[in-house]
C-alpha positions as CSV (number, residue, x, y, z in Angstrom):
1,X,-28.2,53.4,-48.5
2,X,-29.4,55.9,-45.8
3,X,-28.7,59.4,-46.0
4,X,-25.9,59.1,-43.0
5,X,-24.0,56.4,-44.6
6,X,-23.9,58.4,-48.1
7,X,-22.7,61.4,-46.3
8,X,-20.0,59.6,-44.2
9,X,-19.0,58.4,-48.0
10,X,-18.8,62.0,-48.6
11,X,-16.6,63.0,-45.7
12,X,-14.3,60.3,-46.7
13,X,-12.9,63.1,-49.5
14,X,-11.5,65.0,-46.4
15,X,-7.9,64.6,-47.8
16,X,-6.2,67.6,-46.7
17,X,-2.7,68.7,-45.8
18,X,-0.5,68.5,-43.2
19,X,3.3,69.8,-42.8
20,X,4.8,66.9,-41.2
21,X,6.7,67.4,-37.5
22,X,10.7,67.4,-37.4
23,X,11.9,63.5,-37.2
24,X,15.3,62.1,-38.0
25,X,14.2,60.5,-42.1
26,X,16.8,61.0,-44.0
27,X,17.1,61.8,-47.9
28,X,20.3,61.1,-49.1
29,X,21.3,63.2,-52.2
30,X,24.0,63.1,-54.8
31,X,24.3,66.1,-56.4
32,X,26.1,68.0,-59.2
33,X,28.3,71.3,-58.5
34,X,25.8,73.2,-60.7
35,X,22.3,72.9,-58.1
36,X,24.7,73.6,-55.3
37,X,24.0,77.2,-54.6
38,X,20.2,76.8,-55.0
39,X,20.1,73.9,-53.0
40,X,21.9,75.0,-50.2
41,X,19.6,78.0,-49.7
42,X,16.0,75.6,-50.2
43,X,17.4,72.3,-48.2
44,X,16.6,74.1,-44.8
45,X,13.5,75.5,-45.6
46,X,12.0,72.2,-46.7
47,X,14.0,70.1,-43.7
48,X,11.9,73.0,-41.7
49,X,8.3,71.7,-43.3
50,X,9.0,68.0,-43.9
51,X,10.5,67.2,-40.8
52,X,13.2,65.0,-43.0
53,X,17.0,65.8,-42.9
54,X,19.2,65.6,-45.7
55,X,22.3,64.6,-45.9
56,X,24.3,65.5,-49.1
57,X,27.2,64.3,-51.1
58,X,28.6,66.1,-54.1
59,X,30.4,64.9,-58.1
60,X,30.2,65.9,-61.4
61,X,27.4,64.5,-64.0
62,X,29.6,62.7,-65.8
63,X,33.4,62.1,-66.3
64,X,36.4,59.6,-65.3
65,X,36.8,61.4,-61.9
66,X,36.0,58.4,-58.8
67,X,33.6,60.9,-57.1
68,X,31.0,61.5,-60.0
69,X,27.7,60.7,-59.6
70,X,27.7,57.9,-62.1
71,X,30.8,56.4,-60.9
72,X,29.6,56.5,-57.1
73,X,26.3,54.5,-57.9
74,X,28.2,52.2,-60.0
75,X,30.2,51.3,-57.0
76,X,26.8,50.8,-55.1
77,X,27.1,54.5,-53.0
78,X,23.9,54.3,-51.1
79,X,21.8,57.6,-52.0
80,X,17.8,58.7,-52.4
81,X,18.1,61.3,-55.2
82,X,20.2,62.2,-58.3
83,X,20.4,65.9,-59.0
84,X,22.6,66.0,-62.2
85,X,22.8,67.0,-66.1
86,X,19.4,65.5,-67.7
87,X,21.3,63.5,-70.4
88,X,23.7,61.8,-67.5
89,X,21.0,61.2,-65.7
90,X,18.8,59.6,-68.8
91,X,21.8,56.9,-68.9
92,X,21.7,55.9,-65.4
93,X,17.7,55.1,-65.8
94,X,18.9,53.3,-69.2
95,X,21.4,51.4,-67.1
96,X,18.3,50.9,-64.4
97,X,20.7,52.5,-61.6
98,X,17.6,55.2,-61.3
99,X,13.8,54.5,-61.4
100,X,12.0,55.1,-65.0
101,X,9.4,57.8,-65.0
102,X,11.1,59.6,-62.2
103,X,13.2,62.2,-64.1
104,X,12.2,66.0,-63.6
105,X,13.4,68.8,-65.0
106,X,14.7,71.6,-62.5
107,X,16.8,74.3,-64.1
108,X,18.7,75.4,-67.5
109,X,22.3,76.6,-66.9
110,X,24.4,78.5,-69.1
111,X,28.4,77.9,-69.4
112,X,30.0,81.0,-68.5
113,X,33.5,82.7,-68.4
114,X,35.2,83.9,-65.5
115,X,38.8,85.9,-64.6
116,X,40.7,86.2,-61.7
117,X,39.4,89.1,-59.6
118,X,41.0,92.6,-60.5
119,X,42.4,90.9,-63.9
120,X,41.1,92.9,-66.9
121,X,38.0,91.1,-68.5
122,X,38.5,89.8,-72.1
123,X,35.5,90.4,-74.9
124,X,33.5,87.0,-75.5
125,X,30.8,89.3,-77.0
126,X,30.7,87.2,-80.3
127,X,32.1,83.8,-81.8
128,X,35.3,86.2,-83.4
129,X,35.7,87.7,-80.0
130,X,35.9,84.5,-78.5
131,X,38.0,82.8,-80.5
132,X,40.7,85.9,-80.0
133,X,40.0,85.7,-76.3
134,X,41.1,81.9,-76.4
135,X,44.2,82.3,-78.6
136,X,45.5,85.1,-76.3
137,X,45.1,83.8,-73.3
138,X,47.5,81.9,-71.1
139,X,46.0,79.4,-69.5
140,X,42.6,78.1,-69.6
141,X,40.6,76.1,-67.5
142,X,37.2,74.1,-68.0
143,X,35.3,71.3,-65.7
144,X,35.3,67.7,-66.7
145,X,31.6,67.6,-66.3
146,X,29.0,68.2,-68.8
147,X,30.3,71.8,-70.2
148,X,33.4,70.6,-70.3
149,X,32.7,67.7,-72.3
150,X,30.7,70.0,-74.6
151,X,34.0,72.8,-74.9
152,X,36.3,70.2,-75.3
153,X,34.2,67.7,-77.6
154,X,32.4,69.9,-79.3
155,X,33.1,74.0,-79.2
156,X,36.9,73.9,-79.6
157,X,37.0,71.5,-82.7
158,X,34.0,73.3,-84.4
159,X,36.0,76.9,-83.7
160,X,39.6,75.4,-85.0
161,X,41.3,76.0,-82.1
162,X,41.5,72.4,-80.5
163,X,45.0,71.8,-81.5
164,X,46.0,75.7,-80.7
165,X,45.0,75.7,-77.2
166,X,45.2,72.3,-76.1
167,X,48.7,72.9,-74.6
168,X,47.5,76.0,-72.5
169,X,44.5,74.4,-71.5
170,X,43.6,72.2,-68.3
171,X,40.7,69.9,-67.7
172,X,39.8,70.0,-63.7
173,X,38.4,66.6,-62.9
174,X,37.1,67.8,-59.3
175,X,36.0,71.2,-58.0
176,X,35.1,74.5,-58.9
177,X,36.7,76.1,-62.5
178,X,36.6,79.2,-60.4
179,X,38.9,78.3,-57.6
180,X,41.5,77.1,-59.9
181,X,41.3,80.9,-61.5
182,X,41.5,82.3,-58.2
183,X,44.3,81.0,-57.4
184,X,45.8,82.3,-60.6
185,X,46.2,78.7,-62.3
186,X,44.3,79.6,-65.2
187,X,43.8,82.9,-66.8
188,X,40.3,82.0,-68.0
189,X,37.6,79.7,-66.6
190,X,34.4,77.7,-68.1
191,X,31.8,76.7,-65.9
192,X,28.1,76.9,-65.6
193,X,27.4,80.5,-63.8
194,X,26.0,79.3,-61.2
195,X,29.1,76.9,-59.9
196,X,31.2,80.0,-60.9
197,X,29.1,82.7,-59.0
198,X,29.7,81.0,-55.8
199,X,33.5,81.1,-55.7
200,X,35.3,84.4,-54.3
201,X,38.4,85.7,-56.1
202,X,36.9,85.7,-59.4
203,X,34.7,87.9,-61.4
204,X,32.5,86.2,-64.2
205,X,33.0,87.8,-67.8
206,X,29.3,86.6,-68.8
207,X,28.0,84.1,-70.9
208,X,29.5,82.4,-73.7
209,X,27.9,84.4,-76.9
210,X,25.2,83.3,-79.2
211,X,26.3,80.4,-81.5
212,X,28.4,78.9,-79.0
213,X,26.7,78.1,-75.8
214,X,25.4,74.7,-74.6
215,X,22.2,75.3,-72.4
216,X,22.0,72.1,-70.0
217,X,18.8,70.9,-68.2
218,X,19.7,70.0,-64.6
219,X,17.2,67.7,-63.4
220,X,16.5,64.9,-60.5
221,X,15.4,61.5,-60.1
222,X,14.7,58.7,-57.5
223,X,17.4,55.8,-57.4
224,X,16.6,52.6,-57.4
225,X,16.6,50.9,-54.4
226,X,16.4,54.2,-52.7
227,X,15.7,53.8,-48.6
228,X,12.7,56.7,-48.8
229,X,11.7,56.5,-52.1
230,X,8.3,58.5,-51.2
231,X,10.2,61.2,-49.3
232,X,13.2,61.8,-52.3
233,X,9.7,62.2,-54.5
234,X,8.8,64.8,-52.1
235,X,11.5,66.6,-52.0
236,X,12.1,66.5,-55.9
237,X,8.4,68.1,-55.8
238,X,9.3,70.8,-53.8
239,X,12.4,71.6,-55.9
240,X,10.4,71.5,-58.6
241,X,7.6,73.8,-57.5
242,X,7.2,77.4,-58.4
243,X,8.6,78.2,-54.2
244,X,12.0,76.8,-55.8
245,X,12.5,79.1,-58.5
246,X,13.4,82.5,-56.7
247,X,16.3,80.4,-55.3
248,X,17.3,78.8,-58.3
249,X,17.1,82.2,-60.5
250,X,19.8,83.9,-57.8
251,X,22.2,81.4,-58.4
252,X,22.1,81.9,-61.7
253,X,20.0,79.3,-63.9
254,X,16.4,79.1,-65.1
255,X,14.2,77.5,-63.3
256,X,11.9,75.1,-65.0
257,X,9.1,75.8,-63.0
258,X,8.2,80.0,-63.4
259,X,7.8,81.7,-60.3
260,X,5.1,83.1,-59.6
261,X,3.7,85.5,-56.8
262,X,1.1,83.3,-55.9
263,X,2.7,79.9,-55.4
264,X,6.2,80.6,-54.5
265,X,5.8,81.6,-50.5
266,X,6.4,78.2,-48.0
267,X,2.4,77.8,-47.6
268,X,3.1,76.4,-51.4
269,X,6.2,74.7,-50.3
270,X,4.1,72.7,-47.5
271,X,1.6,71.7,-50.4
272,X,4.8,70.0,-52.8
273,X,6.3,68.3,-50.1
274,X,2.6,66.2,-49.8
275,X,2.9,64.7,-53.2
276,X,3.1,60.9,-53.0
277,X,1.3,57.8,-52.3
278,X,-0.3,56.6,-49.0
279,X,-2.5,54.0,-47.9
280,X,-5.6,55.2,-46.3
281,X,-7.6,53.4,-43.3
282,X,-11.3,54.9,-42.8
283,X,-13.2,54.4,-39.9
284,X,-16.7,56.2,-39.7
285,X,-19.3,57.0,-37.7
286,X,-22.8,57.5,-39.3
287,X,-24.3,58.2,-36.2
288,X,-23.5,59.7,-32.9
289,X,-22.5,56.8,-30.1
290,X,-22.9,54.0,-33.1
291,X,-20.2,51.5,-33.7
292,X,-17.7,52.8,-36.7
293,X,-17.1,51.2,-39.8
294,X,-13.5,50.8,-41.0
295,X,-12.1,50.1,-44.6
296,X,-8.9,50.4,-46.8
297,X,-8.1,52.7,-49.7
298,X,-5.4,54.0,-51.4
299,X,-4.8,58.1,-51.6
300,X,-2.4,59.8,-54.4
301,X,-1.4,63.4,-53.9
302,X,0.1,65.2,-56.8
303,X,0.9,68.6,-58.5
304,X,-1.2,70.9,-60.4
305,X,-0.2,74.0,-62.3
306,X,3.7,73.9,-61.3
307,X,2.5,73.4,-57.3
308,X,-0.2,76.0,-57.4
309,X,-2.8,73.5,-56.2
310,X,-2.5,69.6,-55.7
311,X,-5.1,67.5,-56.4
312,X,-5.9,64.0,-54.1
313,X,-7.2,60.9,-55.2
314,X,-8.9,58.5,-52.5
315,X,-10.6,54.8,-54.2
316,X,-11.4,52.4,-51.9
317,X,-14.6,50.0,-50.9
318,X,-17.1,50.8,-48.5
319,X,-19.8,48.1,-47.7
320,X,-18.3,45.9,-50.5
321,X,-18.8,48.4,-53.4
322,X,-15.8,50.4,-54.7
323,X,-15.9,54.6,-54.3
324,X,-13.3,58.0,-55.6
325,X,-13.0,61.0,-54.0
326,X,-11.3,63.9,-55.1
327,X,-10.2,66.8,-53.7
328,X,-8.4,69.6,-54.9
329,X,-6.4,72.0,-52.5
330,X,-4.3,75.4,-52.9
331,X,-3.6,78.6,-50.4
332,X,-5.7,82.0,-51.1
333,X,-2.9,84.5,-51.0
334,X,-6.0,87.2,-50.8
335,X,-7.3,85.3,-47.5
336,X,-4.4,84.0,-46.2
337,X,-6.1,80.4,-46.0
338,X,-6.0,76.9,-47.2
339,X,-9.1,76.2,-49.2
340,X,-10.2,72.6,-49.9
341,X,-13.2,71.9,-52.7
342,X,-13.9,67.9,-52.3
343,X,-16.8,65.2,-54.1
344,X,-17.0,61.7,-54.3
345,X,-18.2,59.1,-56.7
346,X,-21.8,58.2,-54.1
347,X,-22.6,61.4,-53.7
348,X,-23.9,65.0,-55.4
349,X,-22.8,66.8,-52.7
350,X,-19.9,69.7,-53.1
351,X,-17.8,70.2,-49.8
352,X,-15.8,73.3,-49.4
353,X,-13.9,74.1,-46.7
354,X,-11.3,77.0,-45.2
355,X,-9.1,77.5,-43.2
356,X,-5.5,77.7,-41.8
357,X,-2.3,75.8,-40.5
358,X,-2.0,76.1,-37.2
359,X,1.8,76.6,-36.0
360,X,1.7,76.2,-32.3
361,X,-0.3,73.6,-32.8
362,X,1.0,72.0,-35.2
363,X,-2.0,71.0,-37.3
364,X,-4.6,71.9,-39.5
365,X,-7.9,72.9,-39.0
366,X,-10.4,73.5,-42.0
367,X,-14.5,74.8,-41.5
368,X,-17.2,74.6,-43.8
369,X,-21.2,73.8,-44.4
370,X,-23.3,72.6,-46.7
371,X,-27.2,71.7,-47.6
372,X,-28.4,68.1,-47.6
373,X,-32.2,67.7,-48.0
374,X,-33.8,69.7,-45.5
375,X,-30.4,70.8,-43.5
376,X,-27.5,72.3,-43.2
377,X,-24.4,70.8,-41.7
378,X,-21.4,72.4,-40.6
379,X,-18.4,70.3,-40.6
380,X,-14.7,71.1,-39.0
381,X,-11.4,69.1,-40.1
382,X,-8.9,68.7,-38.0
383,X,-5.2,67.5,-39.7
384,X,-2.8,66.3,-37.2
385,X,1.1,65.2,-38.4
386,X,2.2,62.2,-36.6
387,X,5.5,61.7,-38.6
388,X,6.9,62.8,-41.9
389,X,5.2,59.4,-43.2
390,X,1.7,59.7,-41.2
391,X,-0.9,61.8,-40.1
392,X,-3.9,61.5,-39.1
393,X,-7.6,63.8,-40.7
394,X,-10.6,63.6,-38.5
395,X,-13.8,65.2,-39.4
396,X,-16.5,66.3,-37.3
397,X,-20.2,66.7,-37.8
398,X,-23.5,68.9,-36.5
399,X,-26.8,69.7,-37.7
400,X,-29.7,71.1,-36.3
401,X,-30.1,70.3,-32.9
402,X,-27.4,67.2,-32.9
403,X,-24.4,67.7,-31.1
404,X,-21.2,67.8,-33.0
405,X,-19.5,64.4,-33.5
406,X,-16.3,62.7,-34.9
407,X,-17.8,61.1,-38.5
408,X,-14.7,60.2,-40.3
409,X,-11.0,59.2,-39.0
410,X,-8.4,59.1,-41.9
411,X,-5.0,57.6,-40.9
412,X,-2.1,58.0,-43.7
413,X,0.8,55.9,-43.9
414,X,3.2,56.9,-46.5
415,X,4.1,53.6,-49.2
């Protein structure tokens, strides 16, 4: 194999990233009350990047209520993504209603207590303090979600005072806890913090104490049959990724994903929302003016280190015998620039490239060089977005006294 074909194998690793351009995709999403607040402050900044709009629909994790998210799929509700209590959401992929494998984990959410604004705030400091709280008030009101089902099914009993309260106490089968407080209907209200926080009219008392709170995982999946599978896995990425967590801290729960300095800005955010599967068409040129060569691959993007990096995986054929590339890609926050390290399976040679996304533009555009025998080429990438399910890489080629040259198109179609 000549030295021009085994670098065009090389360049064939040039799998970098792109931000797709605004297009009218849309990700439908069924959501519980608990991921609202965080959600409503990340939706815009990823329908900014991806280019998809979402359109979103609300309902409790679980209970008897018609517009919880169990009951609307079981009733055949189109939708893309699931954002509800992890063990509701293990059923429906038991019940195959949402893909297997799909399910991550986005936040932790404590049950909390709230009083109508102004109203004098009772002690829930321990268990005793609790209990005493709950015998004096006079009214209480909890969601039929999932820490509902937990204070009715499980804390109450275990406490004693099931029987005691149940007279004074009112199960809200749609809406915020916290608006039924405002509007002085209950005297106390249980809710996760962050569908509480939201609500105005109501101050939250704090946490339910040690010994008596429920922690619950919120987490997402893809639904079966969804119309953009590839684009709800996108999205879940970004919500996932350490750029989520800021958001999802403010309104109140833990984000699975830890924040950190380094990953959380939108260059980080651009790099989640790549994460999926794409077929990959090749065409390359191993010489300047000579006929290309095109063949068929497959790339997978996906996650490392909570969306710090993501790593790309290329196999295909080329000339009848099968090749990998890999590349790995994450943002210098001390530069300011994408950097891209890349090899392949046909070939010792290490590319490394640098650079930066180009806004008026609208694309990419990496530089880099390397030795191969007796020279050194320089090579420039050039990422352009076509859709929110395409782009297209090309990669062009000097050395010595050759004129540069395009070596390698890459066109992505999203599967």
């Amino acid at each position: 194999m000549s030295r021009r074909t085994r670098l065009a194998i090389v360049v064939i690793a040039l799998c970098t990233l792109a931000a797709p351009r605004a297009q009218t995709q849309e990700i439908r999403v069924l959501m519980s009350g608990a991921f609202t607040a965080a959600f409503t402050e990340l939706a815009p900044e990823f329908e900014r990047t991806s280019g998809s709009r979402i359109a979103t629909k609300y309902g409790g994790s679980m209970g008897n209520s018609p517009d919880t998210i169990p009951n609307r799929l079981a009733r055949g509700e189109a939708a893309d993504v699931v954002i509800l209590a992890a063990s509701a959401l293990d059923d429906l992929i038991a019940n195959g209603r949402v893909v297997a494998g799909s399910r991550v984990d986005l936040a932790r959410s404590a049950i909390g207590v709230a009083v109508r604004a102004g109203a004098a705030k009772p002690d829930i400091s321990t268990i005793d303090a609790l209990k005493r709280t709950l015998l004096q008030a006079k009214s209480i009101a909890y969601s039929s979600s999932a820490s509902g089902v937990y204070l009715s099914g499980e804390l109450f009993p275990s406490l004693g005072l099931a029987d005691q309260i149940a007279a004074k106490s009112r199960r809200i089968e749609s809406g915020p806890v916290g608006e039924a407080v405002a509007r002085g209907e209950a005297e106390l209200g249980f809710q996760q913090i962050s569908e509480l926080r939201p609500v105005k009219g109501i101050e939250i008392v704090g946490p339910l104490p040690s010994g008596a709170q429920r922690i619950t995982v919120f987490s997402a999946g893809v639904v079966a049959g969804a119309a953009q599978p590839d684009a709800a896995r996108r999205l879940i990425a970004y919500l996932s990724s350490p750029a989520a967590a800021p958001a999802i801290r403010k309104s109140g729960m833990d984000p699975v994903a830890k924040a950190n300095s380094i990953g959380s800005g939108p260059e980080h955010a651009r790099l989640a929302a790549l994460c999926g599967t794409w077929d990959v068409e090749v065409t390359f040129w191993t010489q300047p003016g000579r006929p290309g060569v095109t063949s068929k691959g497959m790339s997978t993007i996906r996650p490392l280190f909570d969306g710090l990096f993501v790593e790309e995986k290329i196999e295909g054929t080329l000339n009848g015998a099968p090749f990998t590339t890999l590349a790995w890609t994450g943002f210098n926050t001390a530069t300011h620039q994408y950097e891209a390290t890349r090899i392949a399976s046909t070939n010792p040679v290490r590319i490394v490239e640098a650079g930066a996304w180009d806004e008026a533009a609208r694309r990419f555009v990496l530089k880099g060089s390397y030795v191969l025998g007796a020279d050194t080429w320089t090579q420039r990438t050039v990422i352009e977005p076509t859709s929110p399910n395409t782009m297209v890489v090309a990669s062009y080629l000097s050395f010595g006294n050759v004129p540069e040259w395009k070596a390698v198109e890459i066109r992505y179609s999203r599967r």
